[in-house]
N, C-alpha and C positions, 0 to 999 in steps of 0.2 A: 533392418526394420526401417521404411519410412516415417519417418515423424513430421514431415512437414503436407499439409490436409490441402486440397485445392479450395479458391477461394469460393463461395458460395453469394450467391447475386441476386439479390432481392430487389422489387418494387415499389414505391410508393408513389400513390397518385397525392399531389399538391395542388394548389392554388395561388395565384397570386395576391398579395392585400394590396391595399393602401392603408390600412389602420396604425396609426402609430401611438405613442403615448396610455394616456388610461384605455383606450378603446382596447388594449389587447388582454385588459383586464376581463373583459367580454367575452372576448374569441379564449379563452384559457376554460371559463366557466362555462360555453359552451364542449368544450371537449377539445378542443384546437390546441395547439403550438405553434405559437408562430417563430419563425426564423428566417434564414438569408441565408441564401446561395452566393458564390463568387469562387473567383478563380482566377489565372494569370489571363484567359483570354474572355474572360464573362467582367459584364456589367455587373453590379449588385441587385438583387432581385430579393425583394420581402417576398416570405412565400406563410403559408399556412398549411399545418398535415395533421391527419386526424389522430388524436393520443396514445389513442388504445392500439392502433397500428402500428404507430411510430417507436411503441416502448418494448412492441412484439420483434420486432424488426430486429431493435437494437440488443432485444436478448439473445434472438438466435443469431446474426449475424457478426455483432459485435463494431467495434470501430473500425476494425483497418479492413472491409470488407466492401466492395464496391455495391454500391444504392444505384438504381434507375428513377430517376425521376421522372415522373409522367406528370401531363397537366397543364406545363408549359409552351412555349413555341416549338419546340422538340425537346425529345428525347435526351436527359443527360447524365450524364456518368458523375458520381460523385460518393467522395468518400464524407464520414460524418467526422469534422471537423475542430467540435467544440459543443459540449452538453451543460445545461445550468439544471439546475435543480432548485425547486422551491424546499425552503429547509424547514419552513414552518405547515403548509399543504402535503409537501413531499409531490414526486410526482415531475416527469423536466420542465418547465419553465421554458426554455426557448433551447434553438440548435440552429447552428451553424454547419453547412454542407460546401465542402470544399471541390468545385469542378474542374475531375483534372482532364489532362490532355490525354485524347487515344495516339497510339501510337508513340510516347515519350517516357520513357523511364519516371516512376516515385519514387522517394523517400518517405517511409513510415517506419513507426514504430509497432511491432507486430509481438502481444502476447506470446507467452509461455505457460504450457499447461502440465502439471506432472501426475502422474499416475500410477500405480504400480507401487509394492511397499519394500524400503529398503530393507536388505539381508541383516544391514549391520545394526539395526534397529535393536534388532533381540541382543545386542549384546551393552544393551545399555545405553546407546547416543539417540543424539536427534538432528532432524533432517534439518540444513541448514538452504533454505533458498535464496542463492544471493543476488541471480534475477530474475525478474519477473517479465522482461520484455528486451527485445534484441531491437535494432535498428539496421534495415532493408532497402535495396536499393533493385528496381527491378520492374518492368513492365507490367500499369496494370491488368492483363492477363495473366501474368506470373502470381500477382500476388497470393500469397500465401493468408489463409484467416489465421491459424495458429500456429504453434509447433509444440509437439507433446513430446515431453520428455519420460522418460521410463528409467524409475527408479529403480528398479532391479538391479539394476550392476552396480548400486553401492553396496557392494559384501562385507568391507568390513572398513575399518578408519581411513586408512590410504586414499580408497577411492573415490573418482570422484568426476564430475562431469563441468566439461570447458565448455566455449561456443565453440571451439573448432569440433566437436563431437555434432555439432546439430548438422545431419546431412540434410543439402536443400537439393532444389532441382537445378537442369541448368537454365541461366539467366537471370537466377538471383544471387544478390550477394548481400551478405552479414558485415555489416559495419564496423560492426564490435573488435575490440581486441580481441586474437582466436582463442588466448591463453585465460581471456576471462571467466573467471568460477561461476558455472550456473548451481550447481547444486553440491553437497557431499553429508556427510554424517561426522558427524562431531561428539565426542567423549563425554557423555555425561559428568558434569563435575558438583559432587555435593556441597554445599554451603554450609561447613561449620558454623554451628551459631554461635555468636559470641557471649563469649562472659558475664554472666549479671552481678553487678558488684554488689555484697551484702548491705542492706540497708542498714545504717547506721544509725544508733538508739541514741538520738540526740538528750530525750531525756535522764539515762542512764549514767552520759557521760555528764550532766548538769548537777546530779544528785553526788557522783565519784567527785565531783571539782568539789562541792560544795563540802563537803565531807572534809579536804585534804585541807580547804580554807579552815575547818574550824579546828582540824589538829594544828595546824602551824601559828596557831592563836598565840593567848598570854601564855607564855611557857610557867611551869611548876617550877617554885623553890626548891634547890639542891637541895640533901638529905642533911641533914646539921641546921638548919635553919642561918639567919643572915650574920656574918663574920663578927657584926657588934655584938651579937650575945655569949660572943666564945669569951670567955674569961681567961 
């Protein structure tokens, strides 16, 4: 089975600003994002891209998938770099797009996506994901948008899936230690509940005290009454 998906290259037309400070409070409320481009051989460039585009993009394509920018002096290749999000609006807030070089080897960190239901499920466990994303080294033409992992071949506890299992193409290479756990099924284990200690009748024991103080009061005269009246 291939698991590893070619990458998928999308377009966004931009703009350049000059608007800095509150003015981008404007350009947001018009429907704009603004952000910055740069790269190891690019200037910094404020740029501006339209919302509704930019958030479509970013669903189908994802982060580690290369972007064309149009708009500018030319054409540029660029991955998306850095996302804010307005937490009270919701919605990004600004982005950062990072311009790499053709022709030179990346490093990214490239999603994992699993699918498929494990076998050993029915036997009581649950799926343990322990990553969610590998790290890539590889031209970007190579890169890869995801890699899907197929759940299936967890049948029962033992099994279990490494990054040396993720098959890629040639000219990519997985960063990861190959021995590292991406996924497995793990033993359901029930949580005895604990103990609830009886609640203690502090009145009862106030009335039982009370009680043993008032027998151990003035003690009763022995039976003969007191030694001076024995004749």
């Amino acid at each position: 089975m291939n698991i590893r998906k070619r990458i998928m290259t999308a377009t966004l037309e931009v703009t350049k600003r000059e608007e800095r400070g509150k003015a981008l409070k404007k350009l947001r409320k018009e429907g704009k994002i603004p952000g910055v481009m740069y790269g190891p051989k690019e200037d910094n460039v404020s740029i501006t891209v339209d919302a509704f585009t930019f958030e479509k993009v970013l669903r189908e394509a994802g982060e580690s998938s290369i972007i064309v920018l149009e708009g500018l002096d030319e054409e540029k290749e660029v991955l998306v770099q850095a996302v804010e999000f307005d937490p009270i609006r919701g919605g990004v807030s600004h982005v950062d797009f990072y311009a790499i070089e053709r022709g030179k080897e990346l490093t990214v960190n490239v999603p994992i996506e699993f699918e498929g239901e494990a076998p050993a499920l029915k036997l009581g466990g649950n799926l343990m994901k322990a990553l969610h994303d590998v790290e890539v080294t590889c031209l970007p033409r190579d890169l890869p948008k995801h890699f899907v992992v197929d759940t299936t071949v967890l049948e029962d506890f033992e099994s279990s899936i490494h990054v040396k299992d993720l098959k890629v193409g040639e000219g990519v290479t997985i960063n990861n230690n190959p021995d590292d756990m991406v996924a497995s099924v793990v033993e359901a284990v029930e949580e005895e509940e604990p103990e609830v200690p009886e609640e203690v009748d502090m009145d009862s024991i106030e009335v039982e005290q009370k009680g043993k103080d008032e027998e151990g009061g003035d003690e009763a005269p022995a039976e003969g009454g007191d030694s001076e009246d024995k004749g």
